[in-house]
C-alpha positions as CSV (number, residue, x, y, z in Angstrom):
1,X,88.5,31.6,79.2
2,X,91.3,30.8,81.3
3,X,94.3,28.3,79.4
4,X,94.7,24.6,80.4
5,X,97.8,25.5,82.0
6,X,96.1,28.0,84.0
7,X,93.3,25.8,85.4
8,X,96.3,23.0,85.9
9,X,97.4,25.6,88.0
10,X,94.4,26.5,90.1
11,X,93.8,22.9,90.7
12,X,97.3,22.8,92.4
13,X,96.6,25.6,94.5
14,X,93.2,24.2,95.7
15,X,95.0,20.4,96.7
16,X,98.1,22.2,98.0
17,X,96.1,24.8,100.5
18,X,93.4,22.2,101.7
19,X,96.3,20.2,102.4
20,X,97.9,22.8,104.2
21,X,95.0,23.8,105.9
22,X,93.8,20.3,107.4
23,X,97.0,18.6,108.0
24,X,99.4,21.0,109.0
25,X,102.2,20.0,111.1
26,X,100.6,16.2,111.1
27,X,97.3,13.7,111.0
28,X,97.8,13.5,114.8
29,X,94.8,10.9,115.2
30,X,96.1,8.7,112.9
31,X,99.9,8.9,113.4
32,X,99.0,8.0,117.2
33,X,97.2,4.6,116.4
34,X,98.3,3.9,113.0
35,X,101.8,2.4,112.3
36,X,103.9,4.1,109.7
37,X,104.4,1.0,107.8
38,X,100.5,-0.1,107.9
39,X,98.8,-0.6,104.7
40,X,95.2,-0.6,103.4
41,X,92.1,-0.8,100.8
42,X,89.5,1.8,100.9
43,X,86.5,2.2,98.1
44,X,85.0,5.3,97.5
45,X,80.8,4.7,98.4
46,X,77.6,6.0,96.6
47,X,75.2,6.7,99.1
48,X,72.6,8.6,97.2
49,X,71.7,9.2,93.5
50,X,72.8,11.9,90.9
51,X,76.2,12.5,88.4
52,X,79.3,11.3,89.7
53,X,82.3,14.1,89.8
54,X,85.3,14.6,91.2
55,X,87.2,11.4,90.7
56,X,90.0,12.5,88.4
57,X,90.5,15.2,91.3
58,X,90.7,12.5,93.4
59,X,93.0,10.5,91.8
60,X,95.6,14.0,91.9
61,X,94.9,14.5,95.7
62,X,95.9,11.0,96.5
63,X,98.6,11.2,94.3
64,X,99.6,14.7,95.7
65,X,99.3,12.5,99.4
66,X,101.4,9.7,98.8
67,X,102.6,8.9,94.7
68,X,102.5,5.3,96.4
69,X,99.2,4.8,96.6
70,X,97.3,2.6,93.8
71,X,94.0,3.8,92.6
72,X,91.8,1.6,90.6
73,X,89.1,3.2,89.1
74,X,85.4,1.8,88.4
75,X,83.4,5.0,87.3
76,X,84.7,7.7,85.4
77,X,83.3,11.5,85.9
78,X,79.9,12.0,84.6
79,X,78.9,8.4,85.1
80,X,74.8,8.3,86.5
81,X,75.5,6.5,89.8
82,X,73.0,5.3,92.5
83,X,73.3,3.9,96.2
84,X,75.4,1.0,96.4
85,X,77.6,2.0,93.3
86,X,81.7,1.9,94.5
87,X,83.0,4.7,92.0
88,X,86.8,3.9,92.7
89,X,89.3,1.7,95.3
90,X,92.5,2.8,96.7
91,X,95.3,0.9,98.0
92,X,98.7,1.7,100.0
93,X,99.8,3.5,102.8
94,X,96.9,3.7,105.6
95,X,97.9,6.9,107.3
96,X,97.8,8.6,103.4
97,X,94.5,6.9,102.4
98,X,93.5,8.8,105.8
99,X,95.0,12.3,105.1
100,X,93.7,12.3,101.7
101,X,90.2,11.4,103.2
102,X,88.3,14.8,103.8
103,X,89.4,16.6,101.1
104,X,88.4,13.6,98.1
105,X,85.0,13.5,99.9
106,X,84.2,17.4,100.4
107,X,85.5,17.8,96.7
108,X,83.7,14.9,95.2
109,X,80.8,15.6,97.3
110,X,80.2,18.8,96.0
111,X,81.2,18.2,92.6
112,X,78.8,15.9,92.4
113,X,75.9,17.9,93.6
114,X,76.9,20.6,91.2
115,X,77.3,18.2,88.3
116,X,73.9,17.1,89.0
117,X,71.9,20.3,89.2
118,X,73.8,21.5,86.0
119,X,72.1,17.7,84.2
120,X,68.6,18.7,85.3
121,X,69.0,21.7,83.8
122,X,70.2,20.6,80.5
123,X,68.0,17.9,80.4
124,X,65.4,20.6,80.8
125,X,66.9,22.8,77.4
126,X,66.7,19.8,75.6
127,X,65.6,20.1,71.7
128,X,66.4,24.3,72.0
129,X,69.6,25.5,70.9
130,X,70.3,27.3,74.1
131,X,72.9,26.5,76.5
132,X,73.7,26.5,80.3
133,X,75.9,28.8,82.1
134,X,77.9,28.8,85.3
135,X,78.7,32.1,87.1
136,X,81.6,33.9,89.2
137,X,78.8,33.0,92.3
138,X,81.2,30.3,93.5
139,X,83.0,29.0,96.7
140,X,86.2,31.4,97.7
141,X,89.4,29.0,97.2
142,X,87.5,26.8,94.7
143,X,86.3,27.9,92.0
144,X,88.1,25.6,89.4
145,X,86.6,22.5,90.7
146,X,83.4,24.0,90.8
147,X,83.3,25.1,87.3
148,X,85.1,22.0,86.4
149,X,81.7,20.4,87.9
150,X,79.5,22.1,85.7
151,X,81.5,20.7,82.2
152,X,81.1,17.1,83.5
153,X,77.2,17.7,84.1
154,X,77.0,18.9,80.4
155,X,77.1,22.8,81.2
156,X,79.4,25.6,80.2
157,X,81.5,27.8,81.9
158,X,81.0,31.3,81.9
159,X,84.0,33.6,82.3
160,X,86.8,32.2,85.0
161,X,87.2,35.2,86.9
162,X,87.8,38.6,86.3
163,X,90.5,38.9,83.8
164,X,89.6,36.7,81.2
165,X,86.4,38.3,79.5
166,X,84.6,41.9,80.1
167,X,81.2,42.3,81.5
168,X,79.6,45.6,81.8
169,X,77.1,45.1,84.6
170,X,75.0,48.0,85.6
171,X,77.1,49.2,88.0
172,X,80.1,49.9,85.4
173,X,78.0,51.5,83.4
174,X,76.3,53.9,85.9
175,X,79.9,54.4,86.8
176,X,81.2,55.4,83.8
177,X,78.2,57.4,82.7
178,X,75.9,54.9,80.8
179,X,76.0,52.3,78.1
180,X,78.1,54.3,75.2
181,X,81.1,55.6,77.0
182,X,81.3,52.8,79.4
183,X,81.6,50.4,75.9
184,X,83.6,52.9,74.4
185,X,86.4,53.1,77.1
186,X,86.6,49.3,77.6
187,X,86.9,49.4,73.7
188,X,90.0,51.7,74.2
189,X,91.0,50.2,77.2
190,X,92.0,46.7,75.5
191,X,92.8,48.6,72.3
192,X,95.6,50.2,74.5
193,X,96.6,47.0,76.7
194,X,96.7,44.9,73.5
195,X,94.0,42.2,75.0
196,X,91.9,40.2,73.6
197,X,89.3,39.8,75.6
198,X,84.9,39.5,74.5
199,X,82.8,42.4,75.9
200,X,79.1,41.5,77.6
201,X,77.4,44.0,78.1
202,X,74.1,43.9,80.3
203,X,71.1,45.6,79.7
204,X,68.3,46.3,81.9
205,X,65.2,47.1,79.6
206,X,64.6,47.7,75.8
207,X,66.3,51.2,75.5
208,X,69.6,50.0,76.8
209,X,69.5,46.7,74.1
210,X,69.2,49.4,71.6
211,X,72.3,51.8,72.8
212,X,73.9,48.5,73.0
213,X,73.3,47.5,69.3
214,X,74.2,50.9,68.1
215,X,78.1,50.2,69.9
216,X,80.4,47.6,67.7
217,X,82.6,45.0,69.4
218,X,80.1,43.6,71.5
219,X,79.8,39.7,71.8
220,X,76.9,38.9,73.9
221,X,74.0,40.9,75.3
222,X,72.8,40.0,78.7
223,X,69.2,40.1,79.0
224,X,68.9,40.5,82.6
225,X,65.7,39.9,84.8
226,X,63.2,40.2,81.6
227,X,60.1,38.2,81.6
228,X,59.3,36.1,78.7
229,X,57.7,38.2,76.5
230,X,60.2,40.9,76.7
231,X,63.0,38.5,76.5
232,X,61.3,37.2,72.9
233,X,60.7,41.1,71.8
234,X,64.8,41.8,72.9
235,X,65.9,38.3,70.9
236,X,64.0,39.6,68.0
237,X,65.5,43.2,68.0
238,X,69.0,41.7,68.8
239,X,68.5,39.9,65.4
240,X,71.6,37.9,65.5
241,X,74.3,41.0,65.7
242,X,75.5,39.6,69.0
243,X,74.9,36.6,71.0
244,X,72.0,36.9,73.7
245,X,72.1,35.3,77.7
246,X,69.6,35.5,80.0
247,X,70.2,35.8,83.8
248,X,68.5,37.1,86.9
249,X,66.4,34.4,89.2
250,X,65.9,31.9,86.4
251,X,65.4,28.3,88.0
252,X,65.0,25.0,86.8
253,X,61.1,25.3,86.7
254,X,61.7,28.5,84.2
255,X,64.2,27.7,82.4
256,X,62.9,26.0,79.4
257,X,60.7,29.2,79.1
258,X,63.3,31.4,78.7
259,X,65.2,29.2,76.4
260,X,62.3,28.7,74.0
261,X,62.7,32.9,73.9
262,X,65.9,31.9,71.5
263,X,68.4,32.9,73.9
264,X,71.5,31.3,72.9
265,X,72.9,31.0,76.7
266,X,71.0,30.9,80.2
267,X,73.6,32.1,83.1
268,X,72.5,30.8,86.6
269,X,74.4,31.0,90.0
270,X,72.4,28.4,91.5
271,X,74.3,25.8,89.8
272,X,77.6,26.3,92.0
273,X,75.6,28.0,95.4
274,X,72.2,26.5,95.6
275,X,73.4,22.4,95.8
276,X,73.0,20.3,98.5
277,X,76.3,17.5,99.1
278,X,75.8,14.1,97.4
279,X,76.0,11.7,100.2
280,X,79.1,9.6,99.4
281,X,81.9,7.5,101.8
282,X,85.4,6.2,102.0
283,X,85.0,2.8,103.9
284,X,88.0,0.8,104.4
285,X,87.9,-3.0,102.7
């Protein structure tokens, strides 16, 4: 996984370019009505029901706007919160309260959707030992908000991006000439680059868990698109010598199934691309 510093880091990027991207040279609507020296109150508005996330974002984007402003917070991330709730107020400099606007909504809005989706579905694994997963099947530009999302709904993230973990999807290995030699040169590979980085390899029916197990230095098996009774026969041949995920299609509906398999992790992209926007407002006050 990716170092605090790093993700400090990404989450600068994100405010700085969305910034950058819907101010540029100036808030034009509001610098032609809106005196410089004009102050107001704004509160942040729930509008529909679900997991609150995104304020602590919020508070750095206004911060990032104007170190002026005030921000007095009423809900913290992860809060339940229903229509009517007022998860923060804002006070200070109208024409920042205004810039700042679009980007704490779309943020909060969608961080909120995702944080909700990943609560149903570990409310749904309750009572098994397995664990829900984010994937690298995010929004381009902002991906460290949406995985940030998934921790305050009670999920986990998956690898960051590319260079912080290995996966051998089906495509390496067909690539490199199947299971062995493509687990054999990544073994090398970080041998010779001095990294420390985990190795998942996917697998794609019975025969490839067994190359796999017969290959040391592997963390997790992914048990991809298997059914239920050939994800229980894989857990049981796996036996514990590596961790087990499974991935491919799995919904809310099915994933208590697969987690009473004894899969340690369920991986599913629809936590970050399948949510629909929590309805939520800035109204002046």
């Amino acid at each position: 996984m990716i170092s605090p510093e790093q993700f400090e880091k990404e989450i600068e990027l994100i405010i700085n370019n969305a910034i950058r991207e819907d101010v540029g040279d100036g808030d034009h609507s509001s610098l032609a009505c809106i005196p410089t020296n004009a102050t107001g109150k704004a509160k942040l508005l729930v509008k529909d029901q679900g997991i609150l996330a995104g304020v602590e974002f919020a508070k750095r984007v206004f911060n990032y706007v104007d170190p002026e402003m005030e921000f007095e917070q009423i809900l913290k991330d992860g809060d339940p919160i229903k229509k009517g709730d007022v998860a923060f107020y804002v006070k200070g400099s109208s024409q920042s309260i205004l810039k700042a606007e679009r980007l704490v909504l779309n943020a909060m809005q969608r961080m909120s959707a995702i944080a909700t989706k990943t609560s149903e579905f570990v409310k749904k694994l309750e009572g098994t030992k397995t664990k829900i997963l984010d994937t690298r099947k995010t929004t381009p530009g902002i991906r460290a908000i949406e995985k940030w999302a998934v921790k305050i709904g009670g999920g986990e993230n998956h690898r960051f991006a590319l260079y912080d973990m290995v996966m051998l999807k089906d495509n390496h290995i067909d690539f490199a000439g199947g299971i062995t030699k493509a687990i054999q040169k990544t073994t090398n590979y970080l041998k010779e680059k001095d990294l420390d980085l985990k190795i998942i390899v996917e697998a794609r029916n019975m025969d490839e868990i067994r190359e796999i197990l017969r290959s040391d230095g592997v963390y997790r098996i992914l048990i991809d698109n298997f059914n239920y009774e050939d994800t229980r026969k894989a857990v049981d041949l796996i036996n514990g010598k590596c961790l087990t995920e499974s991935s491919g299609g799995i919904t809310l509906e099915t994933a208590r199934s697969y987690a009473e398999c004894g899969v340690d992790f369920i991986s599913s992209g629809a936590l970050t691309h399948s949510v629909y926007n929590l309805d939520l407002s800035l109204k002046a006050v």
